[in-house]
N, C-alpha and C positions, 0 to 999 in steps of 0.2 A: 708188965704182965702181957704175955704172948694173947695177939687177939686170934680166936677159934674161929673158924671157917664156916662151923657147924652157927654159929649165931651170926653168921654175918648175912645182911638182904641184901636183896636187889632185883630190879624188874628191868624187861624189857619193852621198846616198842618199834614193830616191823612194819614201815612203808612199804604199800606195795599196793599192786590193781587186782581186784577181784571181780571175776564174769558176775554181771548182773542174774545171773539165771543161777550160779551156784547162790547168791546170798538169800535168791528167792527160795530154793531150795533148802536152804537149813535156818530158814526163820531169823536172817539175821538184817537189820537195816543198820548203816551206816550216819553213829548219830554226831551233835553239834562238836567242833572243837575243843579239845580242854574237858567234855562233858560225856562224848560217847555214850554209846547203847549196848548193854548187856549181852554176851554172845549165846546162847541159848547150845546148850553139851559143856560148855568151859567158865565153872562160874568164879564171878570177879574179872572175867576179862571183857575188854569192853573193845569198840571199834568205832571210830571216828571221823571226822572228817579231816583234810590236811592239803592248804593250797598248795603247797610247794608239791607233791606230787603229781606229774602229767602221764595219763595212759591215754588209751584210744578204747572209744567205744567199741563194743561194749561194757567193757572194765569199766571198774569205778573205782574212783584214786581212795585210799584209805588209811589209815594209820591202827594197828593193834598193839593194843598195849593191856602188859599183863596186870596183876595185883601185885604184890608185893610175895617174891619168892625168896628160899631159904633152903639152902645145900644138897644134898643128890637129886630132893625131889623136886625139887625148885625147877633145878636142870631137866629133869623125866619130864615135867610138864611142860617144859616151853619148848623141849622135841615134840611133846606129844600135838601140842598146835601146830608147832613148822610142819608137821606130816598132814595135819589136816588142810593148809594152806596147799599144800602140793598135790594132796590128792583132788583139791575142787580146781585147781589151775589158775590158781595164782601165779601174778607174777611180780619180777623186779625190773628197774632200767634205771638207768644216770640220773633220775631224778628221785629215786630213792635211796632212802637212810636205814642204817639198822642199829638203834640207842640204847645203851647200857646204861641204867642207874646204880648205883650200890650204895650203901647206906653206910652214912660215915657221922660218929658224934665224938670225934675227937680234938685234940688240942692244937692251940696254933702252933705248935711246932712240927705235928703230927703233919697237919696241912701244909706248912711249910716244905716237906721232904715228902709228899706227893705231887704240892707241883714240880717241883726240881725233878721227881722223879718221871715222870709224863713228860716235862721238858727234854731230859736227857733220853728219853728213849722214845721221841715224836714219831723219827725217823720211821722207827722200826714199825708203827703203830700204822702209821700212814701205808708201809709195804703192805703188812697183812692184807689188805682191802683187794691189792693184786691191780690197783691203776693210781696212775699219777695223779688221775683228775680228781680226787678228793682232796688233793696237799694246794687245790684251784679251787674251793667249793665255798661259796660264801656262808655256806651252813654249816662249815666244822674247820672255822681257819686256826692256823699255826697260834702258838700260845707263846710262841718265842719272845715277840717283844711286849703284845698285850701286858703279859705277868709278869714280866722278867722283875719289876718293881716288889709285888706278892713274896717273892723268893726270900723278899727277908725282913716279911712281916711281925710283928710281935701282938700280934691280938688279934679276933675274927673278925670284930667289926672292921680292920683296916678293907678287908673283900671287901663290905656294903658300900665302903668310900671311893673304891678303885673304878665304879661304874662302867662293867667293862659287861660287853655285850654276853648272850646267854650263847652263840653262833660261834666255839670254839670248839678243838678238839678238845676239852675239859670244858664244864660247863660249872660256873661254881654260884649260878644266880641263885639256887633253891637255899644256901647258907647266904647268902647276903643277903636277902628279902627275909629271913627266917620261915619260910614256908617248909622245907621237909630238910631233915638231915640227911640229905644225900647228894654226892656228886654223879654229875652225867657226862661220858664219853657218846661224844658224838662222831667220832671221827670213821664208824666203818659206813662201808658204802654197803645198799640194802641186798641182801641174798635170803633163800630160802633155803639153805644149804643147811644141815644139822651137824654136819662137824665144824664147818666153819662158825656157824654160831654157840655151838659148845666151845670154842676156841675163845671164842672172843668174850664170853664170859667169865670164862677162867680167869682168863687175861689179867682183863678188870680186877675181879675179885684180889685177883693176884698181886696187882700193883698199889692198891687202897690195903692190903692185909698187910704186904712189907713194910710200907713207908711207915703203918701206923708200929710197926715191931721194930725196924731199922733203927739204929741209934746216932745215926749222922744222916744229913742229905746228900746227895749225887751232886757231880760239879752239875753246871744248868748244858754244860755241852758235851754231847759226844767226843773223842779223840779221834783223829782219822787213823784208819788201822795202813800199816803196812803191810800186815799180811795180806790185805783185800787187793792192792795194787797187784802184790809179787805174785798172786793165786788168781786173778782176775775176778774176783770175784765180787757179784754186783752189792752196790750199796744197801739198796734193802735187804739182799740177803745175807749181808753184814753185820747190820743193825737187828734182825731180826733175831739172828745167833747171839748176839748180845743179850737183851733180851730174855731170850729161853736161859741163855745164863744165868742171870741177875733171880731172875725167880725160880731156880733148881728142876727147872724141865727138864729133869736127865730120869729116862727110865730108871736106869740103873745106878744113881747117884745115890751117893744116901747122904744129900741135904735135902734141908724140907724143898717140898715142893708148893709153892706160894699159890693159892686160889685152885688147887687140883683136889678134885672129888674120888677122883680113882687112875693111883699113879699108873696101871695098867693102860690106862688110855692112851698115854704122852706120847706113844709112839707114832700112832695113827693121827694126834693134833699135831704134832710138831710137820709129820712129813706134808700134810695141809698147810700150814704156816709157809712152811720150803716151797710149796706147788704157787702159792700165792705171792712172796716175796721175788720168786724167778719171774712171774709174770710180770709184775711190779721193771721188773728192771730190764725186762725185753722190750722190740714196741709197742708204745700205746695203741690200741687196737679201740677202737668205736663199740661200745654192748648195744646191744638188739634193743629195739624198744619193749620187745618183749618176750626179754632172757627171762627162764623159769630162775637160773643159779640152782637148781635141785641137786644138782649131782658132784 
C-alpha cells in the first residue's frame, strides 16, 4: 500500500542565536535541554537550550523545536516561524544545525531500503547544505560505514544491538531505544532560509515516503558518473541531480513526485538546491558568525 504524504509527520528543530532584547520582547525565555519553554504566539513549540551552539553576546544560543507537523500546513507553519525568526534577527553560524524528524512505523525491510537509500544519496544530502564542513562535523557524521552492517538487517531490534551513536546524518536512536517512531536527519547545516528549509523537508519526507513504497533497496554506493568528468560538472551537483531524479522533482514530469506538497513549487526548490550544491563544490569559504542565511 502506497504511503500518503497527507498522513505522514514530522518536526523540526532550528539552532540558532536570538538577541536577548527580542526574546525580552515577545515573552519568551529559553528553557532547560530536552524540556524547553513554551513560545508564547506559536503554540506547541517550544525553545531550549543547546551547548553545542556558540553565539556572541548579546545573542543567546538556542534550539526551536516544533510539535509534531503534518503536510501543507505543517509546512505553512514552520515558514510562518522561520519568518518570525528573521524578522526579530536571528541568527545562524558553523555551529548551528537545522533537524528533520519524520515519523516512520514501518518494517525492517522498509528500514532496510531507507538506509541504503540515505547511504546512496549521502553525497547529495551533504551538497545541499552548500559547504563541505558538514561531511567534517562530529554532530552529523557519514553513515557509510557506521551502518553499512543495518543494510541487511532482518528485524528492528537488530538497530537497538548496533549501538551506534545518535551524531549521524540519519539518526535512528529514537527506534532503537523505542522512544518515538521516527527517524532524524541531521545532516543540514542551520539557516533561516524558507526555501531552503522547505527543500529540506520535502527532501526528507521524500526519501522515508520512497523507501517505504520502493520495492527493492539502492546498491549502498553511488556510481561515478562519466557524464560528470566529460561536462565538468561538480560532484555535488551531480549527486544532487541524482537525487531530484530518484524522487521525481521534475516539474513537468509525470512521476510522482516523493515528499512534495505542491509540484508548482519544484522549480523554485530545485534551482535552491543547484545554488547550494555549486557552492558545495566551489571553495570553502569561512560563514560569518553572524550569518542571518535569510535570503
Amino acid at each position: 500500500m502506497a504511503t500518503e504524504l497527507s498522513n505522514m509527520t514530522f518536526g523540526i528543530e532550528i539552532e540558532c542565536g536570538i538577541p536577548g532584547t527580542a526574546l525580552d520582547a515577545n515573552g519568551w525565555h529559553v528553557g532547560a535541554y530536552h524540556v524547553g519553554a513554551e513560545m508564547a504566539g506559536f503554540p506547541g513549540w517550544k525553545l531550549m537550550s543547546d551547548s553545542s551552539v556558540h553565539v556572541q553576546y548579546p545573542r543567546v544560543a538556542c534550539e526551536v523545536v516544533s510539535p509534531i507537523l503534518r503536510g501543507a500546513e505543517g509546512l505553512a507553519e514552520a515558514t510562518r516561524m522561520i519568518a518570525k525568526l528573521v524578522e526579530i534577527g536571528a541568527s545562524v553560524n558553523r555551529s548551528t544545525g537545522f533537524h528533520v524528524h519524520v515519523g516512520f512505523n514501518g518494517s525492517a525491510q522498509q528500514l532496510r531500503r531507507l538506509i541504503c537509500f540515505v547511504a546512496y544519496h549521502e553525497k547529495a544530502l551533504f551538497a545541499t547544505t552548500g559547504t563541505r564542513s558538514r561531511e567534517h562535523n562530529m554532530y552529523c557524521a557519514s553513515i557509510k560505514a557506521a551502518y553499512r552492517a543495518l543494510a541487511d538487517l532482518s528485524n528492528l531490534n537488530q538497530i537497538a544491538r548496533s549501538h551506534q551513536s545518535r551524531y549521524h546524518v540519519l539518526n535512528l536512536q529514537n527506534l532503537a531505544e523505542g522512544r518515538r517512531q521516527t527517524v532524524e536527519f541531521r545532516v543540514f547545516a542551520g539557516t533561516l532560509n524558507a526555501t531552503k528549509i522547505a527543500a529540506y523537508i520535502q527532501i526528507c519526507l521524500g526519501i522515508v515516503q520512497k523507501a517505504c513504497d520502493s520495492s527493492a533497496p539502492l546498491p549502498w554506493d553511488a556510481p561515478a558518473s562519466k557524464r560528470q568528468a566529460k561536462e565538468g560538472i561538480g560532484d555535488g551537483a551531480q549527486a544532487v541531480r541524482r537525487l531530484i531524479n530518484h524522487l521525481g522533482w521534475w516539474a513537468n514530469g509525470d512521476k510522482k513526485a516523493y515528499g512534495v506538497f505542491d509540484r508548482a513549487s519544484l522549480p523554485r526548490l530545485y534551482a535552491k538546491l543547484r545554488q547550494m550544491a555549486s557552492k558545495y563544490d566551489g571553495p570553502m569559504v569561512e560563514a560569518d558568525s553572524t550569518e542571518t542565511d535569510a535570503l
